[in-house]
N, C-alpha and C positions, 0 to 999 in steps of 0.2 A: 618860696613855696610854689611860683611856679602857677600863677592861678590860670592861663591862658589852658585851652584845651583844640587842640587842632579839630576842623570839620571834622576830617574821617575817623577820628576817634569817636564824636561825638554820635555820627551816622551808625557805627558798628554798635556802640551801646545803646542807639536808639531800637532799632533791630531786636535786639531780644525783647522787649516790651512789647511789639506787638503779637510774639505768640501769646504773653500771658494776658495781657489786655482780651484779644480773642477769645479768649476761655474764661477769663470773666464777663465778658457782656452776653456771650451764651448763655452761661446763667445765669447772671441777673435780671437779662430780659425774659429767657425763655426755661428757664427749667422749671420754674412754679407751674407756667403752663403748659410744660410737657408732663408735671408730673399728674394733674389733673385732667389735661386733655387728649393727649397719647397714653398714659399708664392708666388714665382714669382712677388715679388716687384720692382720697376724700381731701380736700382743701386744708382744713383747720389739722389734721392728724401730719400732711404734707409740713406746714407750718411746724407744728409743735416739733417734729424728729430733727428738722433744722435749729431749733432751738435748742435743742438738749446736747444734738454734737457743737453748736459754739459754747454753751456756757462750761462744758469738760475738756474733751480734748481738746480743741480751739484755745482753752484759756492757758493751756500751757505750751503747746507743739510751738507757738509764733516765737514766743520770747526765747521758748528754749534753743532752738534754731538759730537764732541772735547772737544768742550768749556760744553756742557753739563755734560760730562763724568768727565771732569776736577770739577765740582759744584757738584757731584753726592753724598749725604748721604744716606747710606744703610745697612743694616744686612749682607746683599750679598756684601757689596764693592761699587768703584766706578764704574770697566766696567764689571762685571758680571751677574748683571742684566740686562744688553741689551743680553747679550749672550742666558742668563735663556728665557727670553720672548721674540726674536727676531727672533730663529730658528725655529719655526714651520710655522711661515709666512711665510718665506726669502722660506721655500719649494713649497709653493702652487702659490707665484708669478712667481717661475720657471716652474713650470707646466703649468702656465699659457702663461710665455713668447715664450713657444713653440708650444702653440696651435692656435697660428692666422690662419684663414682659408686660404685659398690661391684663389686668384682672384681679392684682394684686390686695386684700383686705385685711381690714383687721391690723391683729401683733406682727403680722407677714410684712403687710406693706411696712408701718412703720420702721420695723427694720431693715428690709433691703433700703432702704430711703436714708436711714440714718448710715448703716454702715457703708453702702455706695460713697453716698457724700464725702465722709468722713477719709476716707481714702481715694477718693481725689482731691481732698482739699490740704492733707496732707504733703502730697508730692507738691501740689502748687505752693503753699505754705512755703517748703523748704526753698522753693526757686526762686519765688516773691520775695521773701526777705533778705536772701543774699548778692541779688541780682539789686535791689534797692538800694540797699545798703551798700555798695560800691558807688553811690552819685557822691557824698561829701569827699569819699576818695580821691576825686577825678581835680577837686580842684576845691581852696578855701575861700578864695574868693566868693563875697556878696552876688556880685549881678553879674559873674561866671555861671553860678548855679542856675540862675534863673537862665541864662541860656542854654547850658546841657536841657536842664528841662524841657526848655520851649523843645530841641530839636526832637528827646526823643517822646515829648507826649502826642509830636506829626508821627508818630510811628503806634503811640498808644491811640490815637482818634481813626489810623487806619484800622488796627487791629478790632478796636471796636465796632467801625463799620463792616471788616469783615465779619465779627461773630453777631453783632445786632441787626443786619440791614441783610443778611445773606444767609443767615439758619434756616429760616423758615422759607428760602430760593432753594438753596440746596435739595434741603429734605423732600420739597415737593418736585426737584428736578429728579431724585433717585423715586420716587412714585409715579410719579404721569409717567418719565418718561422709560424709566427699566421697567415697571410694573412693578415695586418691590412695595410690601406692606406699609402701614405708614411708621411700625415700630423698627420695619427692618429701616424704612429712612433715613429717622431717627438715629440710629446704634450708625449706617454708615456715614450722617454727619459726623457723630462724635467720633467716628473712625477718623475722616478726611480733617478735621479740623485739631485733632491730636499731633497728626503729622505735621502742620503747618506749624503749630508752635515750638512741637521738638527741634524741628530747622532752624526757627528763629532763633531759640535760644541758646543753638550748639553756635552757631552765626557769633552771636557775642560772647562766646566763652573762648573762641579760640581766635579771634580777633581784636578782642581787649584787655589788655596786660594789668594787673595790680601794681602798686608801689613795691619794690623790693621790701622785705621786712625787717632787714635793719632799718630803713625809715619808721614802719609804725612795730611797735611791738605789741603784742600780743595782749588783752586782759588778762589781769590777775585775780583778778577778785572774784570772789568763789559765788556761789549762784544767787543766794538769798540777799547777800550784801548788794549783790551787781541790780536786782531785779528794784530792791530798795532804796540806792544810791538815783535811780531812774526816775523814782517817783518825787523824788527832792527837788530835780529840775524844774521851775514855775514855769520857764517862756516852753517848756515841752510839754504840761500838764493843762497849762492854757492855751495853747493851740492841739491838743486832743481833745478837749471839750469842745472848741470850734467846729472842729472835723467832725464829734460822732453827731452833732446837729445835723449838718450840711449834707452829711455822705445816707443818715437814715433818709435823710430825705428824696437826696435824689434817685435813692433805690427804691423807695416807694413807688417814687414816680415813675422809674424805668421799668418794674413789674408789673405795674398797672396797666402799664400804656397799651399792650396785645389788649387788653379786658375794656377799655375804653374807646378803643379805636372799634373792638368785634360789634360790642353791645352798645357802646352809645353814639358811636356817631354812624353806624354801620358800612365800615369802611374797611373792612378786612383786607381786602384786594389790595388795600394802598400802605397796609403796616409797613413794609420792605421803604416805599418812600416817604414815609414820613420821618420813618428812622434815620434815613438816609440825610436828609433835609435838615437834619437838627446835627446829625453828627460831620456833615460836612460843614455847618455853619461856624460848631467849633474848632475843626482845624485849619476853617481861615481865617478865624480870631481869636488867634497862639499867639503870633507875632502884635498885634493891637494889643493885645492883653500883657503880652510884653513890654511893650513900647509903655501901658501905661503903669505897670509895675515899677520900671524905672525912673518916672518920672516921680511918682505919689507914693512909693513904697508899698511892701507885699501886704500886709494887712490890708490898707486901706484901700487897695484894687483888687484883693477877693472882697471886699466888703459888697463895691459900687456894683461887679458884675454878679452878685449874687441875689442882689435886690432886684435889679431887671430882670433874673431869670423867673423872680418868684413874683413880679405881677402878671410874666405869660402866662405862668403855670396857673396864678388865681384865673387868668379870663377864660380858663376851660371848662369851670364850672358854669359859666353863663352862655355857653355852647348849644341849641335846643338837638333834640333827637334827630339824626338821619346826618349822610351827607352834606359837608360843608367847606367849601376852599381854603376857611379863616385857620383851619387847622395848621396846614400848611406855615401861615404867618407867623403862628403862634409858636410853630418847632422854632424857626427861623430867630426871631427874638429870644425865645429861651435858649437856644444853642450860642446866640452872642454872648450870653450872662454868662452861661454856666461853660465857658472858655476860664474864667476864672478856677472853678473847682479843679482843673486838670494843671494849667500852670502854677497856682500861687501854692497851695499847700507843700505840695510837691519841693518845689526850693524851698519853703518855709522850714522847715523839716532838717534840712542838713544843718542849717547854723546852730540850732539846739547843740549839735554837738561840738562846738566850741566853749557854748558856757558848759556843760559839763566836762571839757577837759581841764578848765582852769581851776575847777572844783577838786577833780577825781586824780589831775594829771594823769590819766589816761583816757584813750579814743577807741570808743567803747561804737562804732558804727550801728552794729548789729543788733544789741539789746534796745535801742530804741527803734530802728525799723521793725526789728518784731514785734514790740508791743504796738507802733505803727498798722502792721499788719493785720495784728488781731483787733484789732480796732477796728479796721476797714473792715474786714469779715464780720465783725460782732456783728456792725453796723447794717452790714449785706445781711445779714442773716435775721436781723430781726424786720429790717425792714420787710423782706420779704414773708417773716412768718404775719406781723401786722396784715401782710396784704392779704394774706391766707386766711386770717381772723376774719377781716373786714369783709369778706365772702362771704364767709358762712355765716357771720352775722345776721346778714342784709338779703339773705336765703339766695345767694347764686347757686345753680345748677349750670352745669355745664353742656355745652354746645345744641342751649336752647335759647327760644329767644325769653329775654328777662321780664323778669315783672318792675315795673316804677321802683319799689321799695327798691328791689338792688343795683339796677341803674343808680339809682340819687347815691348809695353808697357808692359805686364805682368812680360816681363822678368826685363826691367829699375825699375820699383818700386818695385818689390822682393831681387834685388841684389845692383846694384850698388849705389841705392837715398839711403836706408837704409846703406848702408857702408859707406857714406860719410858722414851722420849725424854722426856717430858710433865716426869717425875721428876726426871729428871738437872737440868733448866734451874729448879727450885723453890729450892735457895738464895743462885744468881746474883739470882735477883728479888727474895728478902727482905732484899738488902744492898745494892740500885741505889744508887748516890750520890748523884741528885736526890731530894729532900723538898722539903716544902713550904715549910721554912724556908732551906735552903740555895738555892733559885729566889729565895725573897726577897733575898736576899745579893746573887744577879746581878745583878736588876733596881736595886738600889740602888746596884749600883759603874757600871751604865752610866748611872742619874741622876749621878754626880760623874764619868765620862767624858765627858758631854754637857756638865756646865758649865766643863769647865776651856779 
């Protein structure tokens, strides 16, 4: 099977992750607060129109996408042709999700909000799942995956640092320094950063080859069955329960962080490095987090680096008002932990689909990285509407300074609610049912599968 995967293959598929990476830390750090503080949208109405495009489209387009990829005959492969024709879109709907004018109320706003979204989330949607879903391809090997992973999440912690650590350098470099409004900014970040990911991800699509398809053949099984047969998988329904703990959390925490840093510590000026500082911390502890996934196993090294991220995160609610250097410290430790959330799930993920080959005898990639995906998104998406709630709540108004009551909320749903989800999901992950020795088990009952 071939489990070795050469550097440069590895490099070229790491490369397309960081367009899409890019475009998600854009919005997950910054489009709640673009859409309240550039659109000047109402917060909780913000919130809700994100909840309503995941719980509909969102609930079908991931898996459908999957189950397509998974049916897909082609010259190009099964997911490479989404890649080839889906990147020049997936740019101009990011230009576009940054260009809502500002003044927008009412039924108005809610739906330019919902439908914007929704049509960018779609093109990425379709890119994210079959760009994903090519990692169990590349190789079946156990702790092969964990290093394709490692190399290309140094490509997703870049991408991140570009769209979290450099949105709000951009947009204000297209202001001070062209003179251009802060919406027109805005719209030419999402222009400029469209472009960079369509690059990225044309990069991996004609750089990285599929397995010929007489090696994998195609799904058969018709949609309802495929989406059903999905949910039977235990070691894939107990590491998505894992995840949607883990990932609401740490999108809370990454939406919050602009609203924590403005209002409670008043450090505006330094959002860009703080960002910086915690996402660098994570891709110099890929390789650590590697080193100790293969020692201790993937469970039990997302568990350790998850727990350190979530006492950083609790010591920010003990932070007093105004500038403070400890911040700093505190990105630094949390960016060690949550090195975890980027390498362990990630590999965790591909071997699911050995146990359901031995089940289905068929290698069904794609129907579980999309419900993967829509996972992740749900995840994004509520976290973010929560953070939208916890605003309005706690009477935030924007681009003033706050009153105590919503300070003390900013600081409870940046710190403490996300460390306690973080907690709950720590001994689901030290008792995951894949090891490294039970993956071996698989792969050897479909070597006597294939000879009989």
């Amino acid at each position: 099977m071939n489990p070795k995967v050469s550097t440069r293959v590895k490099i070229l598929y790491g490369l397309g992750d960081l367009g899409t990476a890019m475009l998600t830390a854009t919005t997950q750090f910054f489009l709640m607060f673009f859409y309240t503080d550039v659109a000047r949208i109402e917060p909780s109405l913000v919130g809700t129109a994100l909840m309503v495009g995941k719980l509909t489209w969102d609930a079908v387009n991931d898996p459908l996408f999957g189950y397509l990829s998974d049916r897909t005959r082609s010259r190009w492969g099964r997911r490479r042709p989404y890649l080839l024709f889906g990147a020049i879109p997936l740019a101009l709907v990011t230009w576009g999700l940054f260009s809502i004018p500002a003044g927008l109320t009412g039924v108005t706003a809610f739906l330019v909000v919902l439908f914007s979204f929704l049509l960018f989330d779609t093109l990425h949607s379709l890119i994210a799942v079959t760009y994903t879903a090519m990692t169990p391809e590349l190789s079946y090997d156990y702790d092969e995956r964990t290093s394709i992973t490692t190399v290309r999440e140094i490509f997703t912690v870049t991408g991140y640092i570009l769209g979290a650590a450099t949105t709000t350098a951009i947009a204000g470099l297209f202001q001070n320094v062209l003179g251009w409004s802060e919406n027109a900014a805005y719209s030419g970040m999402g222009a400029l950063f469209g472009l960079i990911a369509a690059a990225a991800i044309l990069t991996t699509a004609f750089g990285v080859k599929e397995r010929p398809l007489h090696e994998i053949q195609p799904s058969t099984l018709p949609p309802l069955r495929s989406f059903v047969e999905s949910l039977k998988n235990k070691p894939f329904m107990w590491l998505m329960g894992c995840f949607v703990l883990t990932n609401f959390s740490f999108t809370l925490l990454t939406t919050l962080l602009p609203y924590f840093l403005t209002y409670q510590m008043d450090m505006a000026g330094q959002i860009p490095l703080v960002m910086l500082a915690m996402l660098l911390t994570i891709g110099l502890f890929l390789y650590p987090m590697k080193w100790l996934t293969d020692r201790i196993g993937k469970g039990p090294a997302y568990a350790a680096g998850l727990f350190l991220a979530s006492l950083a995160v609790s010591a920010t609610f003990l932070l007093p008002y105004g500038p403070n250097p400890l911040v700093y410290v505190i990105a630094v430790v949390a960016g060690m932990g949550f090195s975890a959330q980027w390498v362990c799930p990630w590999s965790m993920l591909p071997d699911v689909i050995e146990y359901d080959q031995v089940r289905t005898g068929e290698r069904r990639e794609g129907i579980f990285y999309g419900m993967w995906n829509f996972i992740t998104k749900f995840t994004n998406a509520f976290g973010i509407a929560v953070a939208g709630w916890a605003l309005a709540l706690f009477g935030y108004v924007a681009n003033v300074a706050q009153t105590e009551q919503a300070r003390l909320g900013i600081r409870l749903f940046f710190g403490p609610v996300p460390a306690l989800v973080i907690l709950i999901s720590l001994p689901l992950l030290v008792w995951y049912p894949i090891t490294r020795a039970s993956h071996a088990e698989l792969l050897e009952r479909l070597r006597l599968q294939a000879r009989e």
